[in-house]
C-alpha positions as CSV (number, residue, x, y, z in Angstrom):
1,X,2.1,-1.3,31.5
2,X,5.3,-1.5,29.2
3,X,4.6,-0.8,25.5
4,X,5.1,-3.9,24.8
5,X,2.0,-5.2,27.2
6,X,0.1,-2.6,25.2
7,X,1.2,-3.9,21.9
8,X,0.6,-7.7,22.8
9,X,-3.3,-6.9,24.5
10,X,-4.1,-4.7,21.8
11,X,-3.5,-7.4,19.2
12,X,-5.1,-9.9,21.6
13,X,-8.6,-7.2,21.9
14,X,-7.9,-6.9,17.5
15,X,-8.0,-3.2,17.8
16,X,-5.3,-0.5,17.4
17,X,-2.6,0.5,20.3
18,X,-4.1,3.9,20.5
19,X,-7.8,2.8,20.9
20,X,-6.4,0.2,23.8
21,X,-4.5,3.4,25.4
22,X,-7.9,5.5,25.1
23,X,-10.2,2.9,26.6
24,X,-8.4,0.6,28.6
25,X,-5.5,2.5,30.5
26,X,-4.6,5.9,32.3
27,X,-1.2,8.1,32.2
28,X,-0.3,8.4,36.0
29,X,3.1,10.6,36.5
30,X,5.2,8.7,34.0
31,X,3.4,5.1,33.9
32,X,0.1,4.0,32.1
33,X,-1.8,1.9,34.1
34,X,-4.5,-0.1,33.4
35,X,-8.1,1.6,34.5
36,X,-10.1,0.1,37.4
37,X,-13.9,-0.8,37.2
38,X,-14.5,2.2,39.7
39,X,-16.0,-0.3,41.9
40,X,-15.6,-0.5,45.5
41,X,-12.4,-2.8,45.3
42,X,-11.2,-1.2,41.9
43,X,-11.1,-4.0,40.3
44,X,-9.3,-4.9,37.0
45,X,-11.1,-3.7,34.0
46,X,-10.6,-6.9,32.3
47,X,-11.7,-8.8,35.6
48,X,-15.2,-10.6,34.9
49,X,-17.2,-13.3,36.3
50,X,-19.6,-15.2,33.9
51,X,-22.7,-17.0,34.6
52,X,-21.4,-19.7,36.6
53,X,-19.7,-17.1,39.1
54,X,-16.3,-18.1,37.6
55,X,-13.7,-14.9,37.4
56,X,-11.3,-14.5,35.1
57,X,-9.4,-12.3,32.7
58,X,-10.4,-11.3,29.6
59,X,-6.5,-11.0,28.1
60,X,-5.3,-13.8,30.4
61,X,-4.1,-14.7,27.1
62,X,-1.5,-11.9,27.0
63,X,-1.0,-11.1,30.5
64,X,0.3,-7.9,31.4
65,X,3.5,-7.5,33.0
66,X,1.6,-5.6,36.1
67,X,-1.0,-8.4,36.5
68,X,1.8,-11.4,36.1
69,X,3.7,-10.8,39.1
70,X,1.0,-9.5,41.6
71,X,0.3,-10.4,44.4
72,X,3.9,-11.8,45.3
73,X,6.0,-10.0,43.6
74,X,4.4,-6.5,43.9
75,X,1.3,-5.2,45.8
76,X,0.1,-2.4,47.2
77,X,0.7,-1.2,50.6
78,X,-2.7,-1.3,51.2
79,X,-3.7,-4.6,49.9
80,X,-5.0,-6.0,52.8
81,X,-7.6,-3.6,52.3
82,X,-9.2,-5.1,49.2
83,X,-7.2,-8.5,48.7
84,X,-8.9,-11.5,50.6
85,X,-6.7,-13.9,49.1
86,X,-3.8,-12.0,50.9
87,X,-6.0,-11.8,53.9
88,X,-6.4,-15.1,54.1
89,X,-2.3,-15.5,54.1
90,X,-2.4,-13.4,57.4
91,X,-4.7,-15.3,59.1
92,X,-7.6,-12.3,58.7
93,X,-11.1,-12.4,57.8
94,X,-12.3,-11.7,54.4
95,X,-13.4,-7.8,53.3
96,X,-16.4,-9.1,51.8
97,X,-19.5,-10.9,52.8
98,X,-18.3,-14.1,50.5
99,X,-15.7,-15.6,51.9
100,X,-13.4,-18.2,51.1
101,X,-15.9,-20.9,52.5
102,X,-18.3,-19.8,50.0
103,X,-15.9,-20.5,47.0
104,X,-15.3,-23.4,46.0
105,X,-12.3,-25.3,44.4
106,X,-13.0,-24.3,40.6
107,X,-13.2,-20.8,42.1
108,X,-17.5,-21.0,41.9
109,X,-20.0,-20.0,44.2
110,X,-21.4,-22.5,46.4
C-alpha cells in the first residue's frame, strides 16, 4: 500500500495512520501490505459477507491502490489457486464447493 492508501483508509476507518499500520497491514521487504484473514484462501482482511451472503469491502470507499487494479492488472502467479473468478476465465472448475452456479447475479447465495 502507498502512504497515501494508508492515509485515505485510515481516515475512512476514523482512526490514526499508525493504529491502521498496527492492525490492518504487514512490512514485507520494503512494501506494507495489507494482512490476510489467515483463512484458507487469505482472504482480504476487509473482505466480509453479511447476512444475506453478499461480499464486499469494508473501505470500498477508499480503495487501495493494491485492491483497485487486481485481478487484471496484477495477480499472483498462483492465482488460479484461490481465484475462482479467474478460474472461471480459463475454463476450470471452481476451488470451492460453491461455485459460480450457486451465486447469483447480485453476488447472493442461491
Amino acid at each position: 500500500m502507498t502512504d497515501h492508501d494508508i492515509e485515505r483508509a485510515a481516515r475512512f476507518l476514523d482512526i490514526s495512520v499508525e493504529e491502521f499500520r498496527r492492525e490492518y497491514c504487514v512490512e514485507m521487504l520494503d512494501e506494507t501490505i495489507l494482512r490476510d484473514q489467515e483463512d484458507e484462501l487469505k482472504s482480504c482482511i476487509f473482505l466480509f459477507e453479511d447476512e444475506e451472503g453478499l461480499a464486499g469491502c469494508r473501505i470500498h470507499g477508499e480503495k487501495p491502490t493494491q485492491c483497485a487494479g487486481f485481478p487484471f492488472l496484477w495477480r499472483p502467479r498462483n492465482v488460479l489457486k484461490f481465484c475462482d473468478g479467474m478460474r472461471a476465465l480459463e475454463g476450470l472448475e471452481p476451488t470451492r464447493k460453491e461455485g459460480p452456479s450457486d451465486i447469483d447475479a447480485r453476488g447472493r447465495k442461491r
